[in-house]
C-alpha positions, 0 to 999 in steps of 0.5 A: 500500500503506497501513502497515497492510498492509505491516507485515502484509506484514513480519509474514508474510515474517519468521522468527526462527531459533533454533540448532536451527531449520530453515528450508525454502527453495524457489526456484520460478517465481512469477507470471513472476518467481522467488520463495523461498517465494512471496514477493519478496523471500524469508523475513527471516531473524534469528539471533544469533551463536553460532547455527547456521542449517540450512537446507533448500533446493529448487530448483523453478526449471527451472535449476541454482541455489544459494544464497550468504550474502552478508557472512556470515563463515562457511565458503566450503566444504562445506554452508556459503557455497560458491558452487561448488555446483550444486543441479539443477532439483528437486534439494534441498541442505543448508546449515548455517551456524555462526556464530561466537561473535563474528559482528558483527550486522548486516543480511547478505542471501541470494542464488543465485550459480550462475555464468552465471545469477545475475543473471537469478535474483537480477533474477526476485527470488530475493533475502531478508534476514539479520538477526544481532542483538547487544547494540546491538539489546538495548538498550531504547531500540533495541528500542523504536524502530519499525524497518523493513526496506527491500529495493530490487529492479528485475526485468528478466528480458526485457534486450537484450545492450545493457542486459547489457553495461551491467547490465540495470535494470528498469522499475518499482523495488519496495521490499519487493516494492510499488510506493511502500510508505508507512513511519510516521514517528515525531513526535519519536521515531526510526526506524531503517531497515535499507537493502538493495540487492538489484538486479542493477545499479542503484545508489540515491542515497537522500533523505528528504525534509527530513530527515538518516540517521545511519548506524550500521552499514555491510556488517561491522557497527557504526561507531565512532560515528554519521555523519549524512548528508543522502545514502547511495549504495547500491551493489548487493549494499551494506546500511547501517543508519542511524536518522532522527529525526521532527524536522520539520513532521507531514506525508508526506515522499517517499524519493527516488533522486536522479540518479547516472550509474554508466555515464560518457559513456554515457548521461544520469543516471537521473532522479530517482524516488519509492520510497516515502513516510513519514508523521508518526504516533505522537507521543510526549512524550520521546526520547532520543539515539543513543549517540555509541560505537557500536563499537570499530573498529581499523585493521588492522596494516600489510599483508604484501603489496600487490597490483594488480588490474584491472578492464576492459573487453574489446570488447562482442559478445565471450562473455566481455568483462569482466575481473580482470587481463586474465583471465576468470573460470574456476572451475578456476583459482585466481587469488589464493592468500593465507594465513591470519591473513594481511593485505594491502592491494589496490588495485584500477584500474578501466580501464573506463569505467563504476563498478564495485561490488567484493565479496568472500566470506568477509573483510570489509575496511577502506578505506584512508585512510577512516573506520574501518569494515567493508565487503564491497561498495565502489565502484571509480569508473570510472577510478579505484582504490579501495585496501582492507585486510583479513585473512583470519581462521578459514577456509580455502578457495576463495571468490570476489571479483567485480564486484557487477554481476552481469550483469558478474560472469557475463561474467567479472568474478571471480576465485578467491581460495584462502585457504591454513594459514599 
């Protein structure tokens, strides 16, 4: 695929919301994989906060399925972000999403979340973008600055129990729905990428070639300041926006996935793969530097409470063999009950033997003992604990916190979190 088609590519999945607009959703089987609207992955959709998104979904699938507004902190209840609806085969469901006045920007993603069949229609392509733009992306020099999309996706509807146990990968790696796309690389200038994870399991160890990221934005928004990076590890379900300047040779230089072994002993590291190529083009005379305060990020006050979590791993042939504390997901039981405004830390024990990607609805969170940032996916290495921090703000409601590798997510690694009135 040459620039000029994909940035054509780009143009015709993009659609700008307003707070009055509606978006038609459908999600329908589409050349042996699923697709929204016929395209892999969906519509990009872009909002600023303060607006409301109306959106009308049909499911066209031959199964139930829903959506979820992955890092959107919007209701995880009624026609918003809850996961407990079922939408049944030609069945439609609305959705309308008010975002708060103060919603961070950032790059947020859609996906169903229908227990039991999410990893195979997250993994058939039923995946797409939100962008919320703030005052970062109004300033001019950010506007100016070519900014490319990227969302990796590896379909494998066709896994053995083996590759579900494990989290199923597939065989070829798209991104934007192509097979190595090629990006315009600014000569002297900037590029700013926004990086979507949206496998089912695969974990990418991302490198451009001779070149560094500075990372601006993490899951919850902006950092404090710019981190330059010559790596980023993108755990499934993570998005990360970060700039990259076209200071070497004009050439083409190769995004590669470096090798990373997300499953112990269990099998080698995955080898290392091209994604996609950038190319040196548009030269221009004078640049400019990125802001060095992004952001205000405080850390959060000293937690109420410290909770345990357990992340495990029961016997494989078994229908449920990933576990919270020993338990199985059950959508009847309430597994974690907390209180509004209220703060706590969790830690969180992986006991199994492979990496863990821990996400939660609703609340982002902070890592302790880590650079200020906000986060709704992080990594719990195998055996190893991961400890957070977040407060649970605006909503009541139940909402759900899960493995990220939604193959585990459907065979019980989730847990139910009620967020009660103070």
């Amino acid at each position: 695929m040459n620039r000029r088609q994909f940035l054509t590519q780009s143009a015709a999945a993009s659609l700008l919301l307003h707070a009055s607009s509606d978006i038609q959703l459908e999600a329908a089987p589409s050349a042996n994989r699923y697709a929204f609207n016929q395209q892999i992955p969906g519509p990009v959709l872009e909002a600023r906060a303060g607006d409301t998104l109306r959106i009308q979904f049909h499911n066209a699938l031959a199964e139930s399925s829903n959506l979820h507004f992955h890092g959107l902190h919007v209701p995880p209840t009624g026609i918003a972000d809850n996961s407990f609806l079922e939408v049944p085969p030609n069945e439609s469901q609305t959705y309308e999403l008010n975002l708060p006045t103060n919603h961070p920007s950032g790059l947020f993603w859609y996906h169903p979340h229908m227990h039991g069949m999410v990893a195979s229609q997250v993994s058939g392509g039923l995946a797409g973008a939100i962008i919320i733009r703030g005052q970062f992306d109004d300033q001019p020099e950010i506007q100016q600055t070519p900014e490319f999309l990227l969302i990796f996706q590896d379909p494998n509807l066709t896994p053995t129990p083996a590759q579900i146990n494990q989290g199923r990968e597939g065989p070829e790696i798209l991104v934007n729905g192509a097979l190595n796309p090629q990006f315009p690389l600014t000569a002297n200038g900037w590029i700013r990428l926004r990086l979507l994870n949206a496998s089912v399991s695969r974990f990418y160890r991302l490198q451009l070639q001779q070149h560094t990221f500075q990372i601006v934005a993490t899951d919850g928004g902006l950092l404090p300041s710019p981190t330059e990076t010559a790596e980023i590890l993108l755990l499934p379900g993570q998005r990360i926006d970060a700039f990259v300047k076209g200071n070497r040779p004009p050439g083409t230089y190769r995004l590669l996935n470096l090798p990373y072994n997300r499953l112990g002993g269990m099998q080698s590291p995955n080898p290392t793969t091209q994604l996609a190529t950038f190319e040196y083009t548009n030269a221009v005379e004078s640049t400019w530097s990125l802001p060095t305060k992004l952001a205000t990020v405080d850390p959060l006050p000293a937690p109420s409470i410290t909770r345990q979590f357990r992340f495990g791993a029961m016997a494989m042939g078994m229908s449920n063999p990933f576990t919270i504390n020993g338990r199985s997901f059950n959508p009847n039981r309430i597994d974690t009950a907390v209180k509004l405004n209220a703060i706590e830390d969790w830690i969180l024990t992986n006991q199994s033997m492979m990496d863990h990607p821990f996400h939660i609805h609703t609340n982002p969170f902070q890592i302790v003992n880590a650079s200020p940032g906000w986060y709704d996916v992080a990594l719990i290495p195998a055996g190893r604990s991961l400890h957070i921090r977040h407060q649970f703000t605006d909503f009541t409601g139940t909402a759900m916190y899960h493995c990220h590798i939604l193959d585990h997510e459907n065979l019980g690694m989730m847990g139910t979190i009620d967020i009660q009135p103070a």
